[in-house]
C-alpha positions as CSV (number, residue, x, y, z in Angstrom):
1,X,308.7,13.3,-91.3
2,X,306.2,11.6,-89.1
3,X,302.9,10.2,-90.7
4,X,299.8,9.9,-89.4
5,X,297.2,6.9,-90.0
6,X,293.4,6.3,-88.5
7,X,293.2,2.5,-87.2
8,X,290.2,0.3,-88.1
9,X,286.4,0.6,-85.9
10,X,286.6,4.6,-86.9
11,X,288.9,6.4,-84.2
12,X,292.2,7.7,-86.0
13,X,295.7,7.3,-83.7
14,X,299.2,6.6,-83.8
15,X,301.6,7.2,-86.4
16,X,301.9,4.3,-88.9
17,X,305.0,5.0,-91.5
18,X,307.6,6.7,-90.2
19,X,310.0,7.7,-87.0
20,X,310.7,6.2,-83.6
21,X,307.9,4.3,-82.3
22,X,309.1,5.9,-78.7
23,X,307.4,8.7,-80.5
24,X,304.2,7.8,-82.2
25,X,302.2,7.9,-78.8
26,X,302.7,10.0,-75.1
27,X,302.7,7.8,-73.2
28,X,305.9,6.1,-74.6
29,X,308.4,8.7,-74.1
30,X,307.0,10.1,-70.7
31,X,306.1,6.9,-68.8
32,X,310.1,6.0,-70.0
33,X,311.2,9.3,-68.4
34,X,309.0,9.0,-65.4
35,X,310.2,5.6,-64.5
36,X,314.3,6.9,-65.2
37,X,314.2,10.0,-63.3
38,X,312.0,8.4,-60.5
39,X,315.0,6.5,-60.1
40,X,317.9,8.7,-60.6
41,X,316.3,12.1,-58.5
42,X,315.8,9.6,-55.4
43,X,319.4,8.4,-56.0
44,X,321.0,11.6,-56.3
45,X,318.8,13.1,-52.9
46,X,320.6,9.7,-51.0
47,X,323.6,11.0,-51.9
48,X,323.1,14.4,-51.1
49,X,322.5,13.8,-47.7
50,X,324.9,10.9,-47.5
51,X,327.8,13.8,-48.8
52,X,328.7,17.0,-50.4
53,X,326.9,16.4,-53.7
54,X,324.9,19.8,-54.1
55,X,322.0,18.5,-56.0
56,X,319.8,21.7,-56.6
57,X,322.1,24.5,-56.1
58,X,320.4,27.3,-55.0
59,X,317.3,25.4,-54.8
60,X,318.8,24.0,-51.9
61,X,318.3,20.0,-51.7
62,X,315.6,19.8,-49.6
63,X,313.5,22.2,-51.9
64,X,314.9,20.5,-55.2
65,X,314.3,16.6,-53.9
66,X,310.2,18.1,-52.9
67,X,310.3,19.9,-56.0
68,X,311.0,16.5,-58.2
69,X,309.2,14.5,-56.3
70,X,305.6,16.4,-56.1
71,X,306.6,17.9,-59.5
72,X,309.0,15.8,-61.5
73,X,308.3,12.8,-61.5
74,X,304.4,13.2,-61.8
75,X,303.9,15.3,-64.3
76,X,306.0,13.2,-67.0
77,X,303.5,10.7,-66.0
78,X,300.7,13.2,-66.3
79,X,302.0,14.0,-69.8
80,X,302.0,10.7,-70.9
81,X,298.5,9.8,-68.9
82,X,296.7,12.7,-70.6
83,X,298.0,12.9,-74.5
84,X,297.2,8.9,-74.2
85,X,293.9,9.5,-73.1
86,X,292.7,12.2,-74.6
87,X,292.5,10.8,-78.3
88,X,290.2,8.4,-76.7
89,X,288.0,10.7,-75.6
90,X,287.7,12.6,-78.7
91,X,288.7,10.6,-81.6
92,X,291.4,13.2,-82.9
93,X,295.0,11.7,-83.4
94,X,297.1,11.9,-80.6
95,X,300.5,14.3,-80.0
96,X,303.0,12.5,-81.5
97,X,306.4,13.1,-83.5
98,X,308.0,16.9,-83.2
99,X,305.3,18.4,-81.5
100,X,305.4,15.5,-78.5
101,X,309.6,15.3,-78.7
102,X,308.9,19.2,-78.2
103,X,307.2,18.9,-75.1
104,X,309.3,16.3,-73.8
105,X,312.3,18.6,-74.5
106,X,310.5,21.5,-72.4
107,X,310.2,18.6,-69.4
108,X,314.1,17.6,-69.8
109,X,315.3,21.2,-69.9
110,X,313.0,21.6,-66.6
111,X,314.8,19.1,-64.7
112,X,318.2,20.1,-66.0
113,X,317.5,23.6,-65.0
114,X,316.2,22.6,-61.0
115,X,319.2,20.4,-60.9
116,X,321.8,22.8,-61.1
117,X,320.2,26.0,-61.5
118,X,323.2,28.2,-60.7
119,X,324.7,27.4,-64.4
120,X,321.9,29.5,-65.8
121,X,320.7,31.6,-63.0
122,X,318.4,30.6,-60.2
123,X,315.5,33.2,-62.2
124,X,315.5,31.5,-65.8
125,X,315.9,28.1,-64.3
126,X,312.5,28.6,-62.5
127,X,311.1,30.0,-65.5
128,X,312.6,27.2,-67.4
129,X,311.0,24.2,-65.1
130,X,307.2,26.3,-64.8
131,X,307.1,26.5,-68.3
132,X,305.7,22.7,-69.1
133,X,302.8,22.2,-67.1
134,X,301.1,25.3,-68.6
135,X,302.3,24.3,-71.9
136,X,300.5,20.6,-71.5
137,X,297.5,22.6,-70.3
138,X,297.0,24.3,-73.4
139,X,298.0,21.0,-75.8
140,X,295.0,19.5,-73.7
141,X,292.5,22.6,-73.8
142,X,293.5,22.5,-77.8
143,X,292.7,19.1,-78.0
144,X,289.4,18.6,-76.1
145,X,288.2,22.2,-77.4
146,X,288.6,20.8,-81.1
147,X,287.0,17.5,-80.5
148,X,284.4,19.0,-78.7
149,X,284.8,16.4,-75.7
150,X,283.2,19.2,-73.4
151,X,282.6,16.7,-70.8
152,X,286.2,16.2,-70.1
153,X,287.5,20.0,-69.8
154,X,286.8,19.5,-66.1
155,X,290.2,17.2,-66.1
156,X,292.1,21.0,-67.0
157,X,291.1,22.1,-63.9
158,X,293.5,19.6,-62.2
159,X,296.4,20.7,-65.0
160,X,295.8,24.0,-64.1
161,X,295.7,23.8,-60.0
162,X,298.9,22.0,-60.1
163,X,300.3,24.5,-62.7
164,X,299.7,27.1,-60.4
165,X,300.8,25.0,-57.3
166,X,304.3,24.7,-59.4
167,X,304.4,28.2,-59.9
168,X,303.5,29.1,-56.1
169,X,306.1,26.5,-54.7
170,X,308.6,28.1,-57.9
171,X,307.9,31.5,-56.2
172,X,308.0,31.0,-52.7
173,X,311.8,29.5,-52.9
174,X,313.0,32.5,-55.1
175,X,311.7,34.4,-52.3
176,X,313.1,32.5,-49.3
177,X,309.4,31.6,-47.8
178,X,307.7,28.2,-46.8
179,X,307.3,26.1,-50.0
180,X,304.6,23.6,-48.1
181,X,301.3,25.1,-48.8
182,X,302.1,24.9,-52.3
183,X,303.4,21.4,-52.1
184,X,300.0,20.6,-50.2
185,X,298.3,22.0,-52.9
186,X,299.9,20.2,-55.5
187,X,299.6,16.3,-53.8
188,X,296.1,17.0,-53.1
189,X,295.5,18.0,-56.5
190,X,296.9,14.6,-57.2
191,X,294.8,12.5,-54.7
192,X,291.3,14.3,-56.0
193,X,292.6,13.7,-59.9
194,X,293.3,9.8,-58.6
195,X,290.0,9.8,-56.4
196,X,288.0,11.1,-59.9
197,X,289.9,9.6,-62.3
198,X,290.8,6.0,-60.4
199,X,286.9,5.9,-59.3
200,X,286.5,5.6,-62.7
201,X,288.8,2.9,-63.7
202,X,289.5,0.8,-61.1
203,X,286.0,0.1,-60.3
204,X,286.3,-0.8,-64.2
205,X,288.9,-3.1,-64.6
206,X,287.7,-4.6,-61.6
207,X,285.1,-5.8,-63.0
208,X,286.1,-6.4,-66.4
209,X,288.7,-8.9,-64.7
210,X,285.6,-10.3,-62.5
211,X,283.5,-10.6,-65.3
212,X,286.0,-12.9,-67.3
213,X,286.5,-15.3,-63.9
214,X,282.8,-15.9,-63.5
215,X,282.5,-13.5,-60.5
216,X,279.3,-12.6,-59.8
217,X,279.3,-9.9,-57.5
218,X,280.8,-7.0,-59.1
219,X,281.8,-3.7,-58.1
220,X,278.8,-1.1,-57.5
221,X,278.4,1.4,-60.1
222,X,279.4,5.1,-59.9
223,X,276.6,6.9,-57.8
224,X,276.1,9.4,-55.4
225,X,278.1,7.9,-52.6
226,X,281.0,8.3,-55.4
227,X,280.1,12.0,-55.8
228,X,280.0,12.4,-51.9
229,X,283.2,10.9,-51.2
230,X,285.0,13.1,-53.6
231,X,283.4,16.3,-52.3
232,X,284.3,15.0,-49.1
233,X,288.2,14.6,-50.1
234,X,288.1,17.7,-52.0
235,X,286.8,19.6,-49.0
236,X,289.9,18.0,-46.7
237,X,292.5,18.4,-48.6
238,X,291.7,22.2,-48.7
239,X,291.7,22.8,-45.5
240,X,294.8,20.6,-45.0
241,X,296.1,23.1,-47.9
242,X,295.2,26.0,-46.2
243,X,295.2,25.0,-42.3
244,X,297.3,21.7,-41.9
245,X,297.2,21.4,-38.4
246,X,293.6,22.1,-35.8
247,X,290.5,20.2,-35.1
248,X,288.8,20.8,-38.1
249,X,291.6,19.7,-40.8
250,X,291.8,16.7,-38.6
251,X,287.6,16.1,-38.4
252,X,287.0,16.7,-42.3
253,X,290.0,14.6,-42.9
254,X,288.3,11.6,-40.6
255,X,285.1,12.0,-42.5
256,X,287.1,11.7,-46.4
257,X,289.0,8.6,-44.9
258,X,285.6,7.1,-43.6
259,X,283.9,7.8,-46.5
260,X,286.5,6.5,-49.4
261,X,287.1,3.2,-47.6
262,X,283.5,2.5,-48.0
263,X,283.7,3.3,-51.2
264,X,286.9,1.5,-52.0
265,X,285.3,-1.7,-50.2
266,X,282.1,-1.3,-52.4
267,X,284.8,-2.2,-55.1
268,X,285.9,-5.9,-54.0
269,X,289.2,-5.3,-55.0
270,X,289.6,-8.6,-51.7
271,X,288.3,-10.4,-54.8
272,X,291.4,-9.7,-57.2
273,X,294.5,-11.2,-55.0
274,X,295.2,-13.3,-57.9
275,X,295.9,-10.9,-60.3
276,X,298.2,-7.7,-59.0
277,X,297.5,-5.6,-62.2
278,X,294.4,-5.2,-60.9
279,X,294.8,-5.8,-56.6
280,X,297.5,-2.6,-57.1
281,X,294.6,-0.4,-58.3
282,X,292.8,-1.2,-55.0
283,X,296.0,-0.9,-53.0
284,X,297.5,2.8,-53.9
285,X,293.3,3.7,-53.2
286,X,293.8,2.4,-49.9
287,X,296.9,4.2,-49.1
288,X,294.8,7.2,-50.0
289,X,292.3,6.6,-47.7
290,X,295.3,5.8,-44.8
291,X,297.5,9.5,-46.0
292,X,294.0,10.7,-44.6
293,X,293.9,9.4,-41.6
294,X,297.7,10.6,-41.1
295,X,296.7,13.7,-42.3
296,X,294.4,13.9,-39.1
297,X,296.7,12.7,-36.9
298,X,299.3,15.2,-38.1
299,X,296.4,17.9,-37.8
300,X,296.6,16.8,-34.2
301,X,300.2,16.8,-33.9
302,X,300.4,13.0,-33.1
303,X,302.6,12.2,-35.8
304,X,304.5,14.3,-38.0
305,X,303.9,17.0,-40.7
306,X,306.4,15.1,-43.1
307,X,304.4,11.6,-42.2
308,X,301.1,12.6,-44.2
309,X,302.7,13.7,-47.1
310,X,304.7,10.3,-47.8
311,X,301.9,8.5,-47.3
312,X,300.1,10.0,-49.6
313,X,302.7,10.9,-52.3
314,X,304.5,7.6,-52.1
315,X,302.0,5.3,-51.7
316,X,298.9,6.7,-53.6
317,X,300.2,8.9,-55.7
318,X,303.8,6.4,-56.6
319,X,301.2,3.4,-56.6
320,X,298.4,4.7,-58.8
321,X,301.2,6.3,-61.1
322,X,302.4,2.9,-60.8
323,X,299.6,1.2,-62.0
324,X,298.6,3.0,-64.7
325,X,301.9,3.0,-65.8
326,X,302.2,-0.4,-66.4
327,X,298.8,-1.1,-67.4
328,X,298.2,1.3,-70.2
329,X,301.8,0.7,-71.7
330,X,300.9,-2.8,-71.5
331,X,297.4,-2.4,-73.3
332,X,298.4,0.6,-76.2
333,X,301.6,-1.8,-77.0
334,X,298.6,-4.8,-78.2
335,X,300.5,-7.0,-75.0
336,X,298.3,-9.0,-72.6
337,X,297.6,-6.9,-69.5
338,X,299.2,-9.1,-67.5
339,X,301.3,-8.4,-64.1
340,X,305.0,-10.0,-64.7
341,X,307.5,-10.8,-62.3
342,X,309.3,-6.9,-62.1
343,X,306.4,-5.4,-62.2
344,X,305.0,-7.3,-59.6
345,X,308.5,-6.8,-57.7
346,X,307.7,-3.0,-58.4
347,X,304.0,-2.8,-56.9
348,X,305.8,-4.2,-53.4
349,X,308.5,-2.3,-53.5
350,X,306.5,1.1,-53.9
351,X,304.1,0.2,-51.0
352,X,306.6,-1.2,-48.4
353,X,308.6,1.9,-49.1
354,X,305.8,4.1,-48.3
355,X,305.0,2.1,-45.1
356,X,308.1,2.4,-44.2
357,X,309.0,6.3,-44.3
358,X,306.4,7.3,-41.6
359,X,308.3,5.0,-39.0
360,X,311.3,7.7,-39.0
361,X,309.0,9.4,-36.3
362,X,308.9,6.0,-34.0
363,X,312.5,5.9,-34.6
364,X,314.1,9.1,-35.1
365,X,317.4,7.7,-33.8
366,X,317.5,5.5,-36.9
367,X,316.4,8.3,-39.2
368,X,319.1,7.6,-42.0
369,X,318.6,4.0,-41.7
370,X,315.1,3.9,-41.8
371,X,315.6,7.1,-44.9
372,X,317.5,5.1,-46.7
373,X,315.8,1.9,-46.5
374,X,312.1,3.5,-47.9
375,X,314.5,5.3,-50.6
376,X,316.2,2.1,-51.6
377,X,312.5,0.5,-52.1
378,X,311.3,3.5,-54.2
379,X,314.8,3.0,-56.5
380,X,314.2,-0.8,-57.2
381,X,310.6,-0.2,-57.3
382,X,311.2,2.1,-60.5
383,X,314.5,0.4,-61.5
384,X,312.0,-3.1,-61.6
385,X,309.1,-0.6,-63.9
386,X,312.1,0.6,-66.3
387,X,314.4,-2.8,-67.1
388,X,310.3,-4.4,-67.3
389,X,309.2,-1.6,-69.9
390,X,311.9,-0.2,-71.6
391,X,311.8,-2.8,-74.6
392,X,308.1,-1.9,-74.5
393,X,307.7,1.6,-74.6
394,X,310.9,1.8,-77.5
395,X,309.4,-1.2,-79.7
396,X,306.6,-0.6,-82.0
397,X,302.8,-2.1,-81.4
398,X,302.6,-5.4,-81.6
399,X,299.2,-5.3,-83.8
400,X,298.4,-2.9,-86.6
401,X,296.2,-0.7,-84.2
402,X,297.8,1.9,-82.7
C-alpha cells in the first residue's frame, strides 16, 4: 500500500510511509525512463542502419526511430514534467504509487509494441503506443478540474495537439502515407509548450540566480513582447505544419526567429556563464530561435527538410528536456541545484550533437560519419544524465518535504 502525507507551509505531496521512492513522485520514474530509452532507441537506430537489425518491424526504421524520437522520448518526460508540476499548481497530492506505476506501464508497453510490432500485429501495437498520451491528458484534466487551477487547463491544449499529432503520424504509417506533417505538428507543439512554459521559467531562475550574485540588471518581466513572440512562433510553426516549404513559411518563420532572440536577449542569460544549470536554459532557447531560421531556409530549399527538424528537436527540444530534467530532479530530491560534472558533460554533448547533424547536407559524402558522430553525442549526452541521476531519482528525499 502506498500512503499519502501533506508536507509543512499547507500544500500536501509525496508519499511519506511506504513503497519505492522511484514511485512517490512523476517525475522519478519517467525522467529515469526518458534518460534510458533516449539512450538505448538512438543505439538501436545506429545499429539499424549500421546492419540487419530490424528495429520497428513493420513500422519500418525510419518511421519507428521518428516515432521515438518526436514521441518516445518526450513524452516520458512530459509525464514526469506535468504530474510534477501540476500538484504545485493546485495543492492536490500528486500521481504516485499504482495509479503512476500504471501509467508508466501504459508508456513501456508503447515502446515495446513500436519496437517490434509484428509480435502482436502492426494494428494493436498502434493502438497500444497511442493509448498514453490521451490517458496523461485525462490524469491532467482530472487533476486541474478538481483543484480548480482553471488558469492552467490551457497547458491540455499542448497534451491534446500532440495526442492527436501521435495518432495522425500512428495513422498515416498504417496507411502507407507521408508521416511528416504529423511529425511537424508534434515538434512544433513542443517548441510553443517550451516557448510558453520556458518564458516562464527561465526568465525565473535567471533571475533568482542573479538576485543571489548581486546582479542588478535582471531579466525583463513577462509582457506583451512575450505574448507577441509566442503568437508569432505559433503562427510559423503552422504554416511550416501545413506548408513547409514557399515564401511565406520561410517570412513568418524570419519574423518568430527575430522576434524570440529579442526576447531571449532581454533575458541576460550572457550573464549566467558561470553557472550551466541555468546558461543551458538560455542555450536550448536559442537553438529554438536558430531551428527557425533553418526552418526558412529549408522553406526556401537552401538546406534540407531533415536539417530544421534536428535543429529544433535535438537541440531545443533534447536541451530544454535536458534542463529541466536535471533541474527539477535536483530541486524535488531537497539537493542543491547545482550543475555537476556529467551533467555538465550532458548539456555539451546534447548541443554539439545537434550542431552537428545539419552538416550531413555540406557533406553528404560523409553522411554516416557525420550520422554517427551527432548520434554518439546524443548517447553520451543521456548516458552522462542517467549514471548522474539514477541514485537520485531511486533514493528517497533528502528532507522531510516531499
Amino acid at each position: 500500500m502506498f500512503f499519502a502525507k501533506a508536507a509543512s507551509g499547507g500544500i500536501p505531496r509525496g508519499l511519506a510511509e511506504s513503497g519505492p521512492a522511484v514511485l512517490s513522485y512523476g517525475f522519478r520514474p519517467f525522467f529515469l525512463l526518458a534518460g534510458i530509452w533516449a539512450v538505448l532507441a538512438m543505439v538501436m537506430w545506429v545499429i539499424t542502419l549500421t546492419t540487419s537489425f530490424p528495429a520497428g518491424g513493420a513500422l519500418g526504421g525510419v518511421n519507428w526511430h521518428a516515432h521515438e524520437m518526436v514521441f518516445g522520448y518526450t513524452s516520458a518526460v512530459l509525464a514526469g514534467f506535468m504530474l510534477t508540476a501540476i500538484p504545485n499548481w493546485t495543492g492536490r497530492l500528486p500521481v504516485s504509487g499504482l495509479p503512476l506505476l500504471a501509467l508508466v506501464l501504459v508508456w513501456l508497453a508503447g515502446r515495446l509494441a513500436l519496437l517490434a510490432p509484428d509480435l502482436a500485429g502492426l494494428e494493436l501495437s498502434l493502438v497500444v503506443d497511442a493509448a498514453f498520451l490521451p490517458a496523461l491528458t485525462v490524469v491532467a484534466m482530472r487533476e486541474i478540474v478538481a483543484g480548480r487551477n482553471w488558469k492552467n487547463l490551457k497547458i491540455l491544449f499542448g497534451l491534446l495537439t500532440l495526442s492527436t499529432a501521435n495518432i495522425w503520424f500512428l495513422a498515416s504509417v498504417y496507411l502507407g502515407e507521408d508521416p511528416s506533417a504529423a511529425a511537424r505538428l508534434a515538434v512544433g507543439a513542443w517548441v510553443v509548450l517550451i516557448a510558453v512554459v520556458g518564458g516562464r521559467i527561465v526568465p525565473s531562475f535567471t533571475r533568482n540566480w542573479m538576485s543571489r550574485h548581486g546582479n542588478k540588471k535582471l531579466p525583463a518581466p513577462f509582457g506583451r513582447f512575450d505574448q507577441l513572440s509566442v503568437v508569432l512562433l505559433l503562427v510559423a510553426l503552422m504554416a511550416w505544419t501545413v506548408a513547409p516549404q514557399g515564401y511565406a513559411t520561410a517570412a513568418l518563420s524570419c519574423l518568430a526567429a527575430a522576434a524570440n532572440f529579442i526576447r531571449l536577449v532581454r533575458w541576460r542569460g550572457y550573464s549566467t556563464t558561470s553557472e550551466p544549470i541555468v546558461l543551458v536554459l538560455h542555450v536550448a532557447y536559442l537553438f529554438l530561435v536558430v531551428g527557425l531560421v533553418m526552418i526558412a531556409l529549408s522553406a526556401l530549399q537552401i538546406v534540407e527538410y531533415a536539417a530544421a527538424m534536428h535543429v529544433l528537436l535535438i537541440g531545443c527540444v533534447g536541451g530544454m528536456t535536458l534542463a529541466v530534467m536535471t533541474r527539477a530532479s535536483l530541486g524535488h530530491t531537497g539537493r542543491p541545484i547545482r550543475a555537476g560534472a556529467l551533467a555538465t558533460a550532458a548539456y555539451v554533448n546534447v548541443f554539439l550533437a545537434a550542431a552537428i547533424r545539419p552538416l550531413v547536407a555540406v557533406f553528404p559524402q560523409h553522411y554516416y560519419f557525420i550520422f554517427s558522430v551527432s548520434g554518439l553525442l546524443w548517447i553520451f549526452a543521456f548516458a552522462a544524465f542517467t549514471a548522474a541521476y539514477l541514485p537520485i531519482l531511486m533514493s528517497p528525499r533528502l528532507s522531510k518535504r516531499a
